[in-house]
ChimeraX commands (.cxc) that place a marker at each C-alpha (Angstrom):
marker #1 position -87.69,98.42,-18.32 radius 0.5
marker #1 position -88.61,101.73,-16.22 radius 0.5
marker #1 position -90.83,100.57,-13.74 radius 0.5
marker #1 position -92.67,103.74,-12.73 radius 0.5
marker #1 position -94.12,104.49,-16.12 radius 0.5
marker #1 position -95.66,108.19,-15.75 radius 0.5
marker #1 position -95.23,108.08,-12.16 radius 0.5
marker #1 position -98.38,105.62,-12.23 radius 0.5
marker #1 position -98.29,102.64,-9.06 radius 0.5
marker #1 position -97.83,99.18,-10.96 radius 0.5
marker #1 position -100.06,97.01,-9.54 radius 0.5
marker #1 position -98.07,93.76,-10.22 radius 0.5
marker #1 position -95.95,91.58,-12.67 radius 0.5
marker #1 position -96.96,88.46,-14.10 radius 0.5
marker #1 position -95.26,85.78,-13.11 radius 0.5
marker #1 position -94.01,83.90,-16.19 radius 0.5
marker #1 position -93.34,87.29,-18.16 radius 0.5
marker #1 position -92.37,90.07,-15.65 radius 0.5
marker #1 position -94.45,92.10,-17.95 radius 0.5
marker #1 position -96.43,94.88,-15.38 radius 0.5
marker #1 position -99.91,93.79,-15.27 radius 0.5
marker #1 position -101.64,97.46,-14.70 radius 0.5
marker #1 position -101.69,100.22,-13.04 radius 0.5
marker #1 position -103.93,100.95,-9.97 radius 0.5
marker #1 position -105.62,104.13,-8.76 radius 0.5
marker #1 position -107.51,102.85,-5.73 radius 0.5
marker #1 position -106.20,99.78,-3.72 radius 0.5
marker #1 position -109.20,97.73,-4.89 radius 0.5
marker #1 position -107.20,97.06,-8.63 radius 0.5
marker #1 position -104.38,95.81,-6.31 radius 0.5
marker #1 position -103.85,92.39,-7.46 radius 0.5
marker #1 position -102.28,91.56,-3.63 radius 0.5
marker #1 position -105.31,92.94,-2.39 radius 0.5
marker #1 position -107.91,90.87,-4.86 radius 0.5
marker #1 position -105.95,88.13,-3.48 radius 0.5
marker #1 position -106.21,89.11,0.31 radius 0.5
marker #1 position -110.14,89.21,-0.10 radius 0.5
marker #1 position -109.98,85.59,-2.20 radius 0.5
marker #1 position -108.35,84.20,0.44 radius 0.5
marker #1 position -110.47,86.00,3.65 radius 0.5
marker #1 position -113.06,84.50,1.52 radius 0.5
marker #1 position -111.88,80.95,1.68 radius 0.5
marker #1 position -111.43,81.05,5.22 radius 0.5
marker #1 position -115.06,82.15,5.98 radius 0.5
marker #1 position -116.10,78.67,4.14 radius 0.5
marker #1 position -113.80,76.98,5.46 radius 0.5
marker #1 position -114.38,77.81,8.72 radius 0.5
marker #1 position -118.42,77.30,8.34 radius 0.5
marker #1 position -117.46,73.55,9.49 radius 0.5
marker #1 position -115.84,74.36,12.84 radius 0.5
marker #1 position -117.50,73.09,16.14 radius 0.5
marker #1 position -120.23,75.74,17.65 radius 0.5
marker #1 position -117.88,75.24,20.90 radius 0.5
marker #1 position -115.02,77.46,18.40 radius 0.5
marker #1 position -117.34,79.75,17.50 radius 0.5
marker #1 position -115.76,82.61,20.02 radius 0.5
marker #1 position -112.20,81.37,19.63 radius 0.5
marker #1 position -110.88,79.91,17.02 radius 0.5
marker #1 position -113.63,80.50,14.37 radius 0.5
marker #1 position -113.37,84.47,15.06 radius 0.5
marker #1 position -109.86,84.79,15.63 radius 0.5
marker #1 position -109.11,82.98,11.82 radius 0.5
marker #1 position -111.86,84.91,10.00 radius 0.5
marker #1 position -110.39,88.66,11.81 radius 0.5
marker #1 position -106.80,87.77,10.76 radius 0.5
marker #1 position -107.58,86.71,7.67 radius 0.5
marker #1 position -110.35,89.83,6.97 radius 0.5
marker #1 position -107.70,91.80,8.13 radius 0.5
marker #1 position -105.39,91.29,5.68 radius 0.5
marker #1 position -106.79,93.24,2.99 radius 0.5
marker #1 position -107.86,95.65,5.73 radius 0.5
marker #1 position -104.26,96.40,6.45 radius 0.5
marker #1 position -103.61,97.10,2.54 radius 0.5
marker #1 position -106.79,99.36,2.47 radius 0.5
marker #1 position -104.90,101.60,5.05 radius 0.5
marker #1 position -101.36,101.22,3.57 radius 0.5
marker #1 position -102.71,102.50,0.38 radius 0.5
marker #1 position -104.37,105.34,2.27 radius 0.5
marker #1 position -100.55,106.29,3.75 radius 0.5
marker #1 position -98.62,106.55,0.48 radius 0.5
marker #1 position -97.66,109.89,0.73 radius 0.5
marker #1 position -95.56,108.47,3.79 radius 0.5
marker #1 position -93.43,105.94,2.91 radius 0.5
marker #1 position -92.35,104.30,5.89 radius 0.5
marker #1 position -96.38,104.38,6.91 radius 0.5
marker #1 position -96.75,102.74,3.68 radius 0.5
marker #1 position -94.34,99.95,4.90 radius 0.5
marker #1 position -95.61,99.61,8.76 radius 0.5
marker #1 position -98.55,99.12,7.27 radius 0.5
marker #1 position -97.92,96.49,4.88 radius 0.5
marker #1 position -96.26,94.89,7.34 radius 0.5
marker #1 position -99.03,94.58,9.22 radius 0.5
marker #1 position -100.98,93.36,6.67 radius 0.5
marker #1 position -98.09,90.38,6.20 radius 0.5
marker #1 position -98.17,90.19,10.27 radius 0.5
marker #1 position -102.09,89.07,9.91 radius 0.5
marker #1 position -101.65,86.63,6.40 radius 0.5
marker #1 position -98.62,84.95,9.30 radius 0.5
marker #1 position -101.16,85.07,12.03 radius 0.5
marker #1 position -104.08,83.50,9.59 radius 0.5
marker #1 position -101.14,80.88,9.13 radius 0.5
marker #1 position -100.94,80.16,12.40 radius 0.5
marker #1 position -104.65,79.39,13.38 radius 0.5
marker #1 position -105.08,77.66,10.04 radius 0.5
marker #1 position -102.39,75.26,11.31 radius 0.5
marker #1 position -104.39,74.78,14.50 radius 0.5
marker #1 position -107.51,74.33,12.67 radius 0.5
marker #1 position -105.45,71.16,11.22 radius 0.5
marker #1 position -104.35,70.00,14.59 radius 0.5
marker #1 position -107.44,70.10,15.71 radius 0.5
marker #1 position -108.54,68.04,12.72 radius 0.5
marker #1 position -110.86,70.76,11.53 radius 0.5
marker #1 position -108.69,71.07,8.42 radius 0.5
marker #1 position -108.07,68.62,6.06 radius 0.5
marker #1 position -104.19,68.10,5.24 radius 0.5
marker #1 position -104.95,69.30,1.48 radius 0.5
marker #1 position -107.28,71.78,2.64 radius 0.5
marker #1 position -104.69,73.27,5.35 radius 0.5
marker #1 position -101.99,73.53,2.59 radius 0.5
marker #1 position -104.22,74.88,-0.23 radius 0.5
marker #1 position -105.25,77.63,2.13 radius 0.5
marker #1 position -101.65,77.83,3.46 radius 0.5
marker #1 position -100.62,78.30,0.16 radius 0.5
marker #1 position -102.58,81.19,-0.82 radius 0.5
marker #1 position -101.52,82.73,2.24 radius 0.5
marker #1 position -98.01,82.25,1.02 radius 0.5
marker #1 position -99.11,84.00,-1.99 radius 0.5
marker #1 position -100.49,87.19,-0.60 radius 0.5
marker #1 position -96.93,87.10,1.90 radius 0.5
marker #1 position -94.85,87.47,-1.29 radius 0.5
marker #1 position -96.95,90.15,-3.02 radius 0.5
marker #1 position -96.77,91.64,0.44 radius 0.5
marker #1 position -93.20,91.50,0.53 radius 0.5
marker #1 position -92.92,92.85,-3.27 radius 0.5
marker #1 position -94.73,95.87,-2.41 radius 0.5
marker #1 position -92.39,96.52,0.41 radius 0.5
marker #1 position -89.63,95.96,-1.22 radius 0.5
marker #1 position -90.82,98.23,-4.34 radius 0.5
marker #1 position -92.59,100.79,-1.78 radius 0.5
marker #1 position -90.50,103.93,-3.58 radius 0.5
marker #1 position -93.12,102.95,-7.38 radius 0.5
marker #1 position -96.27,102.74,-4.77 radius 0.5
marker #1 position -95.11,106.33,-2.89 radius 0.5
marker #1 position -93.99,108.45,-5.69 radius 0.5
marker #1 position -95.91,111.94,-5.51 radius 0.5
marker #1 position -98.73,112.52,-7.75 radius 0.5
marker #1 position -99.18,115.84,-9.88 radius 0.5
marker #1 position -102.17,117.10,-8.13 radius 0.5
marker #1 position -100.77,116.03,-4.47 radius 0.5
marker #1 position -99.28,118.38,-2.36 radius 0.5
marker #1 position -96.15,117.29,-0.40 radius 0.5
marker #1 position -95.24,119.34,3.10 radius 0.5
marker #1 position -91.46,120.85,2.82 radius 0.5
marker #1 position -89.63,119.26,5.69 radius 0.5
marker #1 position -88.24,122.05,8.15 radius 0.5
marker #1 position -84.55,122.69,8.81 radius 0.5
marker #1 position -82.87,121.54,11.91 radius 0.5
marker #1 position -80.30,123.12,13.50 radius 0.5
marker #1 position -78.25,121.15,16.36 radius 0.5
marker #1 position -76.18,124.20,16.86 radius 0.5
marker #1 position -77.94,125.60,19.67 radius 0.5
marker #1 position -80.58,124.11,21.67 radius 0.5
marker #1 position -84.36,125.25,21.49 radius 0.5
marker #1 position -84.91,127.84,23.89 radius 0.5
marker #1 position -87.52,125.88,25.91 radius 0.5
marker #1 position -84.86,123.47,27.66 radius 0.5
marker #1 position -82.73,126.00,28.65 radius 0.5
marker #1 position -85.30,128.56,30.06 radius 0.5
marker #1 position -85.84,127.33,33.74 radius 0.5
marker link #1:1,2 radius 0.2
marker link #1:2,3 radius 0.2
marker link #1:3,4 radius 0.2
marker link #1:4,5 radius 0.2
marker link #1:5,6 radius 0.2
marker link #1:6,7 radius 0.2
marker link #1:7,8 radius 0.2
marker link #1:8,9 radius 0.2
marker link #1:9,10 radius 0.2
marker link #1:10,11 radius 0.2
marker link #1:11,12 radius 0.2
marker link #1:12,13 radius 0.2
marker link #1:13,14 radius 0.2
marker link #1:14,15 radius 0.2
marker link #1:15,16 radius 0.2
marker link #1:16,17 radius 0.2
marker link #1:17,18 radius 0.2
marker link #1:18,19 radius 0.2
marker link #1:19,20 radius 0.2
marker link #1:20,21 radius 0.2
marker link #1:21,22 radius 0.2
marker link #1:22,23 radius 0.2
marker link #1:23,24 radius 0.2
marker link #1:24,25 radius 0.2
marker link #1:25,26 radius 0.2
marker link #1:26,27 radius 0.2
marker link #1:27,28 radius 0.2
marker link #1:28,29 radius 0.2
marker link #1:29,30 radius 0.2
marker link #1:30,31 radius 0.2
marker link #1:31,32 radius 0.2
marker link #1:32,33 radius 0.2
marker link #1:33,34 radius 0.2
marker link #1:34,35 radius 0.2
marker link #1:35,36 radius 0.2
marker link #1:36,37 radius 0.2
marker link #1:37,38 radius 0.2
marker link #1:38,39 radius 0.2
marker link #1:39,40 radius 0.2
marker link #1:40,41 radius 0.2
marker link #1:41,42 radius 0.2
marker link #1:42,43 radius 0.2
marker link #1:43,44 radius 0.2
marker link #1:44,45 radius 0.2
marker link #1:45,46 radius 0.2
marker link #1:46,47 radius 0.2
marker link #1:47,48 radius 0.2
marker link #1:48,49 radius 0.2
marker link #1:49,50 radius 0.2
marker link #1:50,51 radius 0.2
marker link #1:51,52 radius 0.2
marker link #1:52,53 radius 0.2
marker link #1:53,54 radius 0.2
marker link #1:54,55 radius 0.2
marker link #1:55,56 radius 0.2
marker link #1:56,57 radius 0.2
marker link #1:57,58 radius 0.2
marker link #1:58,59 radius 0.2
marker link #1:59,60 radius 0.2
marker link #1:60,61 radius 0.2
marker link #1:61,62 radius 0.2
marker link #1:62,63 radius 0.2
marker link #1:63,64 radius 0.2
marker link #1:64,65 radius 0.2
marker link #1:65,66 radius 0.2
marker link #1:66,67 radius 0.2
marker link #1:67,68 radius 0.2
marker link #1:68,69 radius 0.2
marker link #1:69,70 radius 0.2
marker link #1:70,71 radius 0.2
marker link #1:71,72 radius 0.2
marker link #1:72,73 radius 0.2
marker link #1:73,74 radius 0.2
marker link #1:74,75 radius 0.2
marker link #1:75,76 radius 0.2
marker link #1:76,77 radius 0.2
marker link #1:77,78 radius 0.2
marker link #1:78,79 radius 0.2
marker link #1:79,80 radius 0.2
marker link #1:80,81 radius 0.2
marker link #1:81,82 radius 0.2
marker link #1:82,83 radius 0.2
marker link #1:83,84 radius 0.2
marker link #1:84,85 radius 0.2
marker link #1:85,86 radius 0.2
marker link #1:86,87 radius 0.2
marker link #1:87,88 radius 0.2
marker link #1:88,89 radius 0.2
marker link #1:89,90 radius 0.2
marker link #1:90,91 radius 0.2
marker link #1:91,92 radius 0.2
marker link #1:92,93 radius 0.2
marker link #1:93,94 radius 0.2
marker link #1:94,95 radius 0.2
marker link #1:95,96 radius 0.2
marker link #1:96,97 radius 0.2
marker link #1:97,98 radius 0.2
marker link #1:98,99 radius 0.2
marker link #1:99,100 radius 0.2
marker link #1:100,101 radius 0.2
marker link #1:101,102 radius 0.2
marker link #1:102,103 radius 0.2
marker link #1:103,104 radius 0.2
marker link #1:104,105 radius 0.2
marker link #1:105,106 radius 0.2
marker link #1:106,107 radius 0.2
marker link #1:107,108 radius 0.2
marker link #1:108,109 radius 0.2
marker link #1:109,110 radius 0.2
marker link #1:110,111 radius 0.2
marker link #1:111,112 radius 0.2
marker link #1:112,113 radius 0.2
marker link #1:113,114 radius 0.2
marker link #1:114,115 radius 0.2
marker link #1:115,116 radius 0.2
marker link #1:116,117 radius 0.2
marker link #1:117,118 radius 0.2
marker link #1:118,119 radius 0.2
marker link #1:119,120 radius 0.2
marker link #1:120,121 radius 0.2
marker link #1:121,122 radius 0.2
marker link #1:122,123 radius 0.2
marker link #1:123,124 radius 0.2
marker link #1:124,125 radius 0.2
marker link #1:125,126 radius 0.2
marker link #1:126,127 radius 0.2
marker link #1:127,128 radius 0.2
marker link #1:128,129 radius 0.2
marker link #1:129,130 radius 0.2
marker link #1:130,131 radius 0.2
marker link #1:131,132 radius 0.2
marker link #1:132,133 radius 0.2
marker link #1:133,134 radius 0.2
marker link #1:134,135 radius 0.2
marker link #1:135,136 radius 0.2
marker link #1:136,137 radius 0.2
marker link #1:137,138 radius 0.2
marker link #1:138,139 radius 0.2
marker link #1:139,140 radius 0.2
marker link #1:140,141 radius 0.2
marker link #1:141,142 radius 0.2
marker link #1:142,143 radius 0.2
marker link #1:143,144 radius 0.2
marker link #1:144,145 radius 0.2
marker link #1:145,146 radius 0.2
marker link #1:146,147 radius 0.2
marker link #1:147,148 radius 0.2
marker link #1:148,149 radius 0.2
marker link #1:149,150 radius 0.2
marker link #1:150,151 radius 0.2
marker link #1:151,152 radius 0.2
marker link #1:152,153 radius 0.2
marker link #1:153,154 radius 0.2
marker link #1:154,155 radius 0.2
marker link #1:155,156 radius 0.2
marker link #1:156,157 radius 0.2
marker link #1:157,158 radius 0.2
marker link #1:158,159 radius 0.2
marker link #1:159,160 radius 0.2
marker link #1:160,161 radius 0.2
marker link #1:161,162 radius 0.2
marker link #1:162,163 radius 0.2
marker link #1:163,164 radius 0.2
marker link #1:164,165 radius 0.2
marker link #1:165,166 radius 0.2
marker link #1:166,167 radius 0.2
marker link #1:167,168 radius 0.2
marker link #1:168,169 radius 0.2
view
């Protein structure tokens, strides 16, 4: 099956099928990023339990990571025209669904989180990683040049002879 039907970005595959799901002009149809917001949404109400005392630690740092998830896809979507951009960018993006991990498994220590609530949370978090780490690995369908977008020709290097400014002293 050609994935990069009319040079269109596929926004995802369904799971049981493979079949692409759509295609996505603006990284609000991104199914990864739908998810991003479901769970930075899940966090907030989670988090509406936490002692006042966590309200400038814990509380903030868990609701930033986890709002900045789909943050971090907003920009990599602005970058496609540079692929490795693209990447950093999602990578950041999977950096902060790792780093929501991480305070969602102190939440638990701190019994703040239930067991079932830590894993249901951890597991959409999970979720978003692999779509995260889809996208990466399928940047080329995501960066592919669109009709009305101009590309810049790369220049020509020569390592023949140095530029002229390092060897005028």
């Amino acid at each position: 099956m050609n994935e990069a039907v009319n040079s269109k970005t596929v926004i995802s595959r369904s799971v049981s099928s493979g079949e692409p799901l759509g295609y996505a002009r603006r990284f609000q149809e991104l199914a990864v990023y739908k998810k991003s917001r479901a769970l930075a949404r899940e966090v907030f109400q989670a988090s509406k339990e936490f002692p006042r005392e966590e309200a400038y630690s814990l509380t903030d740092q868990i609701r930033r990571a986890s709002r900045s998830v789909g943050g971090q896809i907003a920009e990599a979507w602005a970058k496609r025209r540079y692929p490795k951009h693209f990447v950093s960018k999602l990578t950041d993006a999977d950096g902060e669904q790792l780093e929501t991990q991480h305070w969602l498994t102190e939440a638990y220590d701190c019994e703040y989180l239930s067991k079932e609530e830590t894993h249901r949370l951890g597991s959409l978090c999970l979720e978003v990683g692999r779509m995260l780490g889809e996208m990466i690995s399928k940047a080329d369908q995501f960066c592919q040049p669109e009709d009305d977008q101009l590309q810049e020709t790369p220049p020509e290097y020569h390592a023949a002879e140095p530029p002229a400014f390092l060897t005028d002293h």
